[in-house]
C-alpha positions in Angstrom: -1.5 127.2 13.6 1.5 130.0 13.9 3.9 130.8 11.6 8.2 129.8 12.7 10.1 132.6 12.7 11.5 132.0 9.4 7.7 131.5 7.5 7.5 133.6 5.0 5.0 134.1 2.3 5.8 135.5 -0.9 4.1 135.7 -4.1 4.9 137.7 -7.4 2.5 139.8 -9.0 2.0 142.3 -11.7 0.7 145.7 -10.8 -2.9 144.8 -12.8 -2.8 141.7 -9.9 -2.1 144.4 -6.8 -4.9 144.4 -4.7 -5.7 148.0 -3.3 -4.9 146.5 0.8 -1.3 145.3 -1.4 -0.5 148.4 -2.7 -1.3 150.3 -0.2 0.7 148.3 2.5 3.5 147.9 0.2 3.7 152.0 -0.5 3.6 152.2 3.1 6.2 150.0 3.8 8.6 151.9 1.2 7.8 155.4 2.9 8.0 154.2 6.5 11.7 152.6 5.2 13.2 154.9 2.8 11.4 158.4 3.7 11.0 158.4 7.2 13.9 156.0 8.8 16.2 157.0 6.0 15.3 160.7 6.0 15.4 161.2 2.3 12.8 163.0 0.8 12.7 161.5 -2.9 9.9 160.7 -5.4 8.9 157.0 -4.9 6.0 156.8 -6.9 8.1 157.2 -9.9 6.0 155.7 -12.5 7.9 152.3 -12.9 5.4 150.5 -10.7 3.4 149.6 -13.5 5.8 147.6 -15.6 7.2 146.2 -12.4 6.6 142.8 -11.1 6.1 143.2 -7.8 7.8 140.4 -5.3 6.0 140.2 -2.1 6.8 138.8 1.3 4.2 138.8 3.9 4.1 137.3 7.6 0.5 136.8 9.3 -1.1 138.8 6.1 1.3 141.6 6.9 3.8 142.9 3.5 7.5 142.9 5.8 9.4 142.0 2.6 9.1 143.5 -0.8 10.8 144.0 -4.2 10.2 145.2 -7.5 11.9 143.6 -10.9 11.7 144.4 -13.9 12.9 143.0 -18.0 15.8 143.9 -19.8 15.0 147.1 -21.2 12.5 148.9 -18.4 14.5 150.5 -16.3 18.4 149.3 -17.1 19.3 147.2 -20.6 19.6 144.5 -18.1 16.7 143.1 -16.0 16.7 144.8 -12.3 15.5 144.8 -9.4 14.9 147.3 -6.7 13.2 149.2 -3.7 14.7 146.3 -1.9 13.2 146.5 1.4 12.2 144.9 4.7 10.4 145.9 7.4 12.5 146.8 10.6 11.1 144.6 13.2 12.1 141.6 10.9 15.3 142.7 9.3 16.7 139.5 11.5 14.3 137.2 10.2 16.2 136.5 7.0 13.6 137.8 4.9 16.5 140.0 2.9 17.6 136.6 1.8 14.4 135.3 0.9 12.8 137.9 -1.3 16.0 138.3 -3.1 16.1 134.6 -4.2 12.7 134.6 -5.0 13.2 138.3 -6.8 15.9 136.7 -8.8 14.5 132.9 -9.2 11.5 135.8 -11.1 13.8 137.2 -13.2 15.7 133.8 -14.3 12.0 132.1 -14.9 9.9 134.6 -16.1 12.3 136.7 -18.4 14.7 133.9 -19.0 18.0 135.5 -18.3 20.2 135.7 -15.0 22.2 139.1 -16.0 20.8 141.6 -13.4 21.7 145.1 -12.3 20.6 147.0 -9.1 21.2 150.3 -7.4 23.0 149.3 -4.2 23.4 151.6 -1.2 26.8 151.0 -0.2 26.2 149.6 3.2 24.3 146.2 2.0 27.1 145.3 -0.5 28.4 142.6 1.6 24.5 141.3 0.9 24.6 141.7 -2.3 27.9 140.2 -3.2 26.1 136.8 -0.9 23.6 137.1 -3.8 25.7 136.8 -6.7 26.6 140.4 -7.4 29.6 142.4 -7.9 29.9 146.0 -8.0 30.8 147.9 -11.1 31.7 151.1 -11.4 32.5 153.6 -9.0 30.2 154.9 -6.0 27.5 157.8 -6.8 24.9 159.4 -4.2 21.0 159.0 -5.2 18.9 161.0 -3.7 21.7 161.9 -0.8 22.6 158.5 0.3 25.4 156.4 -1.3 25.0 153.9 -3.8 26.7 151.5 -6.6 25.7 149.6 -9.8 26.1 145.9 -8.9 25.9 143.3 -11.8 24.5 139.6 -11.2 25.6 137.2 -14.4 
């Protein structure tokens, strides 16, 4: 049986419930996205992974979607979510949309609140606003590349 264009797995996991192929592909799919295509040289593994939940979206056992999330108080007073990514060859797919309802349907269910703040790059605010969330603040540059605090309520 083959997967529609539009299938799209996607599970939610604690770090403790990362397989090692999981991590690894998901690592790899973070570098390949926001080292090399992005050219900026940053510190990824940052130490948050472990008190992340980790939203997964995979295509034909393949990762091509991926967020983290985490509760009020781990990385923002509000809950967050970041290292928004997905994999180039599917960034028409609509697998933006889908791991960003599921990241935030995560949030809502499993630390029962909808107030959520991410890290935008500027470009995707137009995506972000689709999702519920409005920019506060003014823009900054993280590691080189633009960015804005977006809230979700």
């Amino acid at each position: 049986m083959s997967l529609s264009k539009t299938d799209l797995k996607i599970e939610v996991k604690t770090f403790e419930q990362l397989n090692i192929r999981e991590l690894y592909e998901l690592l790899q799919l973070r570098c390949e996205v926001f080292v090399v295509e992005q050219d900026c040289v940053y510190q990824d593994l940052d130490g948050k992974d472990q008190k992340a939940l980790h939203i997964i979206g995979t295509r034909n056992d393949k990762i091509v979607a991926y967020t983290r999330c985490f509760k009020p108080g781990d990385y923002f007073p509000e809950a967050a979510i970041g290292r928004v990514v997905v994999a180039e060859n599917h960034r028409k797919d609509g697998y933006g949309n889908q791991i960003m309802t599921a990241s935030i349907q995560a949030i809502n269910e499993l630390y029962n609140t909808s107030v959520i703040k991410l890290s935008a790059q500027t470009y995707l605010i137009d995506f972000y606003n689709s999702h519920g969330f409005e920019t506060t603040g003014d823009s900054y540059l993280e590691d080189g590349i633009p960015h804005i605090a977006m809230i979700k309520k």
